[in-house]
C-alpha positions as CSV (number, residue, x, y, z in Angstrom):
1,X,5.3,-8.5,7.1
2,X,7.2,-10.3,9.7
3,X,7.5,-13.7,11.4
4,X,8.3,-14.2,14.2
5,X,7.8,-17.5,14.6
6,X,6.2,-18.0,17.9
7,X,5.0,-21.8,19.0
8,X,1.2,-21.6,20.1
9,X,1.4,-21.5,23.6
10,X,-1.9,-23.3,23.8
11,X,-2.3,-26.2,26.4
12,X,1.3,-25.7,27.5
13,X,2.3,-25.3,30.9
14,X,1.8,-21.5,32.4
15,X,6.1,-21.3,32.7
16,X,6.2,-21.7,29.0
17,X,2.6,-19.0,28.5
18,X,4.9,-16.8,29.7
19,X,7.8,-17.1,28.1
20,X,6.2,-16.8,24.8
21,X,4.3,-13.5,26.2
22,X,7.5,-12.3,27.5
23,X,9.0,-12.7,24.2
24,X,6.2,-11.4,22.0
25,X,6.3,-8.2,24.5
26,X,10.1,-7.9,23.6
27,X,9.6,-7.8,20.0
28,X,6.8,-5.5,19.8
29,X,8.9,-2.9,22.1
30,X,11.7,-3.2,19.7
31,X,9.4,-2.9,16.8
32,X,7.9,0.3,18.0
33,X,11.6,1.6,19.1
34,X,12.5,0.6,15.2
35,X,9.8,2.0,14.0
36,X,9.4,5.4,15.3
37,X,13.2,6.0,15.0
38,X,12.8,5.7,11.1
39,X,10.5,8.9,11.5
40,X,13.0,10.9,13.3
């Protein structure tokens, strides 16, 4: 399991909404590159 330790967004201006979106989006593409270069 991992953490990745992302503030809740919630109430927060829209600049900082999308910096946590842009940052989730970053780790979940690295994730999948990670993950489906384990299979190769």
């Amino acid at each position: 399991m991992l953490d990745w330790g992302i503030d809740d967004p919630a109430g927060g201006e829209v600049a900082t909404v999308r910096t946590v979106r842009d940052q989730i989006e970053a780790w979940v593409r690295t994730l999948l590159m990670e993950l489906f270069e384990e299979e190769d």
